[in-house]
C-alpha positions in Angstrom: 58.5 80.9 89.0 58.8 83.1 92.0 62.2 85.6 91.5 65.1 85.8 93.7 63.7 88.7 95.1 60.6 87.4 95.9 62.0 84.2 97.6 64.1 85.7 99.8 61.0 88.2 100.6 58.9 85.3 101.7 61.7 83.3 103.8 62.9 87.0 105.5 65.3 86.6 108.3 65.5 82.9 108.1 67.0 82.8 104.7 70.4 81.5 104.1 73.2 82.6 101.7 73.2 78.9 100.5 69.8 79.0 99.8 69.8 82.6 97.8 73.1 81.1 95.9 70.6 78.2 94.6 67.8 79.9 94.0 69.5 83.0 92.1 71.4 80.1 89.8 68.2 78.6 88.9 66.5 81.0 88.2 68.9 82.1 86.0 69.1 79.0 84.0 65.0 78.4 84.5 64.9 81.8 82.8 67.6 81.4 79.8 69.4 84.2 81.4 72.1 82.7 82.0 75.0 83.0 79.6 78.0 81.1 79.1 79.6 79.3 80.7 76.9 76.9 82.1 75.5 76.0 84.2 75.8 79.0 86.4 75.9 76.6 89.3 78.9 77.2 91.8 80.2 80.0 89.6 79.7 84.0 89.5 76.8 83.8 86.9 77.5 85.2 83.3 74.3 86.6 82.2 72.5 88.1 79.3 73.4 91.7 79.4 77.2 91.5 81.0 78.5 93.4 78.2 75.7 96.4 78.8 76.4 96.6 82.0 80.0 96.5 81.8 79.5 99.7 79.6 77.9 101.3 81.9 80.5 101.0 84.6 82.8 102.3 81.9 80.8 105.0 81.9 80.6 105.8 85.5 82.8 109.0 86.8 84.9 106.5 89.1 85.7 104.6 86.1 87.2 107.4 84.3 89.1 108.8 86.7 90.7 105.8 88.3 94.2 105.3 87.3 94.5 101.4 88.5 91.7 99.2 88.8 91.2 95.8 90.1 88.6 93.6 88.0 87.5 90.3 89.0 88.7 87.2 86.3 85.1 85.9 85.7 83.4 86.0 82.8 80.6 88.3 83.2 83.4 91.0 83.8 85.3 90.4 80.7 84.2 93.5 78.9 85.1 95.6 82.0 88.6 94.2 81.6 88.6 95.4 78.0 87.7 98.8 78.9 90.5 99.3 81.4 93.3 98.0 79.0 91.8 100.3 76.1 91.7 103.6 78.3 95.3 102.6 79.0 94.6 101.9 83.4 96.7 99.5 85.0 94.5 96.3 85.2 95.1 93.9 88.2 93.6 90.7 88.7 93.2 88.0 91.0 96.2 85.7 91.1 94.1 82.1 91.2 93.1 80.6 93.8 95.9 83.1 95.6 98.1 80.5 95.1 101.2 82.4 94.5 100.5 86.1 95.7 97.8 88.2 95.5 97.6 90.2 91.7 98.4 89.7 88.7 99.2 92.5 86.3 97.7 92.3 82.3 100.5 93.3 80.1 98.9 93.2 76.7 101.9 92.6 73.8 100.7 95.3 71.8 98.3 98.1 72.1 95.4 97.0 69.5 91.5 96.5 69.9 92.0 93.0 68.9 95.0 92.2 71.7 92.7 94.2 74.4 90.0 91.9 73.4 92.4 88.6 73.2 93.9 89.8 77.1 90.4 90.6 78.6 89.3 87.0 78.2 90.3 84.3 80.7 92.6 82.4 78.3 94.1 86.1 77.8 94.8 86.7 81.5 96.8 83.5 81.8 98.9 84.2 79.1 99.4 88.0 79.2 99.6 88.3 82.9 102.5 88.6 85.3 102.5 88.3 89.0 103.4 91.0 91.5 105.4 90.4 94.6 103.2 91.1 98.1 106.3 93.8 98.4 105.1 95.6 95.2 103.5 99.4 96.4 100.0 99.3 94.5 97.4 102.0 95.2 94.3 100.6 93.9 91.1 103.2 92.7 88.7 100.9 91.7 87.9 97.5 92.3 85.3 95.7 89.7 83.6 92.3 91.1 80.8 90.1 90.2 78.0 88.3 92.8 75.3 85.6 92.9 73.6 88.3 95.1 73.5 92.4 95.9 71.6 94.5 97.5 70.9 97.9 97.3 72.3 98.2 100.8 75.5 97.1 99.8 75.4 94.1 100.4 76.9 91.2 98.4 76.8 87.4 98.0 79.5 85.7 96.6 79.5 81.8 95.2 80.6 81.1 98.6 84.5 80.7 98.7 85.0 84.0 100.2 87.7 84.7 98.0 86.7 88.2 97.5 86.4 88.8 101.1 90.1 87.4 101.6 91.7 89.6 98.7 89.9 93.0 100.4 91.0 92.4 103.7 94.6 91.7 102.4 94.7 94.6 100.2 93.9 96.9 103.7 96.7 95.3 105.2 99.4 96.1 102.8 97.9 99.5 102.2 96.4 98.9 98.2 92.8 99.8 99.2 92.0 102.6 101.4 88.6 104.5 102.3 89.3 106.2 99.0 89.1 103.0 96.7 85.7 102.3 95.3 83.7 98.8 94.8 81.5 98.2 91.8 79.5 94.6 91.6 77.5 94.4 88.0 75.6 91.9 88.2 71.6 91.3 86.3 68.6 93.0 87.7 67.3 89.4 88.9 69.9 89.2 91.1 69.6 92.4 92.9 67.4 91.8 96.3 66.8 92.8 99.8 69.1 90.2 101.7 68.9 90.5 105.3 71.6 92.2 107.6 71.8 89.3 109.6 73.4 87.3 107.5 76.9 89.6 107.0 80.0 89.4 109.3 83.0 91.8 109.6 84.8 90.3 107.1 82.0 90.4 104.1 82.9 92.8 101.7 80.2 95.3 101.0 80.3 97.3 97.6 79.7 101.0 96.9 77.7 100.8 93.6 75.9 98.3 92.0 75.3 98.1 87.8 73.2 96.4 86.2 72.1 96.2 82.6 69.3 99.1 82.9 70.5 100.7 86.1 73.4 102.1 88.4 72.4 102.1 92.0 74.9 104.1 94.5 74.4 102.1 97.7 73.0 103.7 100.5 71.4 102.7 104.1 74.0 100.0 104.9 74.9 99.3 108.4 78.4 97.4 107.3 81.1 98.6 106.6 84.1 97.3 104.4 86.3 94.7 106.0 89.4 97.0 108.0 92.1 94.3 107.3 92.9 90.4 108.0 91.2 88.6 110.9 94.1 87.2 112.6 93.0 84.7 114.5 92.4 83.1 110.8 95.9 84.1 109.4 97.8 80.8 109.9 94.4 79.1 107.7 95.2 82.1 105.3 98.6 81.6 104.8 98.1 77.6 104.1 95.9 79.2 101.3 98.6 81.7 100.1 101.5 79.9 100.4 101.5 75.9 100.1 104.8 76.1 98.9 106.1 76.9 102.0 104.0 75.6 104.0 105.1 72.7 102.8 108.9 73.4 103.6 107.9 75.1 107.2 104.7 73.0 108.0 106.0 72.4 111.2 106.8 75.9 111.8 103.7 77.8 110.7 101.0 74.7 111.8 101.4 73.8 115.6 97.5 72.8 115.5 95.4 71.0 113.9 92.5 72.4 111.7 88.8 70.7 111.6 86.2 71.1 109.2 82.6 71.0 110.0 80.2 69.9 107.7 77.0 70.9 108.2 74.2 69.7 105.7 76.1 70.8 102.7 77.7 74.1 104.1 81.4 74.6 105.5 81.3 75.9 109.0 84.6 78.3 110.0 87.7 76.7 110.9 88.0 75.8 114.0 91.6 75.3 115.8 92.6 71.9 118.2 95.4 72.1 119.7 98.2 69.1 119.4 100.7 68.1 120.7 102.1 65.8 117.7 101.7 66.3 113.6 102.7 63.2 111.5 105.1 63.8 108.5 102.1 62.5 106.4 99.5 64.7 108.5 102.2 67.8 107.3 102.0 66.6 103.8 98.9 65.9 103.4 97.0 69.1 105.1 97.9 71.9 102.6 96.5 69.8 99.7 93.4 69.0 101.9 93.0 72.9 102.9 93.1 73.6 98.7 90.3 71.4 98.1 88.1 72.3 100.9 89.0 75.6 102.4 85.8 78.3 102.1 88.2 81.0 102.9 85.7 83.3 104.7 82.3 83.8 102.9 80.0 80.5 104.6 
């Protein structure tokens, strides 16, 4: 069975990000590298060797000196999570799905091994967690995230929501993140490949370092550049995402258009606005819930 590597290799400029998503999750559960939960499919993959290579981003120099740091909530990253809380950093994550903000602060309820273990874990951030107002001042050092796909470039695939894409750019805009602030994506050696430029917008997040279970690789030779803040023209779709609550109260107010969804042969094509002259109460009601279950926020 031909690696991820190697497929994208032989498809070259043609190559999709859908494509390396499906062929990078099964090759990972052809292989048995893939570690739970599975399948892999539609996730950021857990892999054989997470926990190595979350050492070694413990052991990187950016690691140790960063005072907050921002770790994805997937499992692959758990460890990293443990590491932070146990050098006594401030550890953000994600809020999910943004629903209600955009981080969440890990406030372990004592300071043993075993409770940094217990709040590292997914079950642990819901419980131990408390969300920060967008009005909070954060200054973020280091931000830890997972992929399907990296490449040495910089260069990162996520599993296609574009949630990481959306957090970044947000982050810029309230002033977290700053030229300053470091990315690190660990991810397994399988899934580090040459992916094509051509595939990568302004708004993709790019990554400084990637770590692996054998290696750290400090990215060099890109030609993109990390995301410099929201794209506005999206912001009203971004807000839906961020705020259904009031949208709900102010749909109305905050959606004078309509929003249509492409489907193209599997794959989410960007928002595109219509405008309209006339919303239903039920088309108000109903569009927040649909934009939750189908939004790609900006990774397609």
């Amino acid at each position: 069975m031909e690696t991820p590597a190697e497929f994208v290799k032989k498809l070259g400029s043609s190559v999709t990000k859908q494509q390396i998503r499906q062929k990078v999750w099964d090759y990972l559960e052809a292989k048995n590298i893939a570690n739970f939960p599975r399948p892999v499919h539609n996730r950021i993959p857990n892999f054989k060797g997470a926990a190595t290579a979350s050492d070694k981003v413990a052991s990187m120099e950016v690691f140790k000196k960063a005072q907050t740091v921002k770790v994805n909530p997937d499992k692959p990253q758990e460890v990293v999570r443990f590491h932070t809380l146990e050098a006594h950093k401030t550890l953000l994550v994600p809020t999910p799905r943004l629903r209600t903000g955009l981080f969440n602060r890990i406030t372990p309820p004592s300071q043993s091994k075993e409770t940094f273990r217990k709040c590292a874990t997914s079950q642990g951030v819901k419980e131990h967690s408390l969300p920060l107002s967008l009005d909070t001042k954060v200054k973020i050092d280091l931000i830890v995230i997972g992929a399907v796909a990296v490449s040495k470039t910089g260069l990162r695939i996520g599993k296609g929501e574009g949630f990481a894409d959306l957090e970044y750019a947000m982050m810029v805009n309230m002033g977290a993140v700053d030229d300053n602030t470091v990315v690190v994506c660990s991810v397994h050696d399988c899934q580090v490949m040459d992916i094509p430029a051509e595939l990568y917008n302004d708004h993709d997040l790019t990554v400084d370092y990637v770590v692996t279970p054998t290696q750290i690789i400090k990215c060099e030779g890109g030609t993109h550049s990390k995301p410099k803040g929201l794209i506005w023209s999206r912001l009203k779709v971004l807000f839906v995402l961020l705020f259904p609550g009031i949208v709900f109260k102010n749909a109305k107010t905050f959606l004078p258009f309509t929003l249509r969804a492409t489907f193209t042969r599997g794959s989410l094509k960007p928002f595109q606005r219509q405008p309209a002259c006339f919303m239903s109460d039920i088309q108000v009601l109903l569009l927040p819930l649909f934009l939750q279950l189908t939004i790609i926020a900006y990774d397609v």
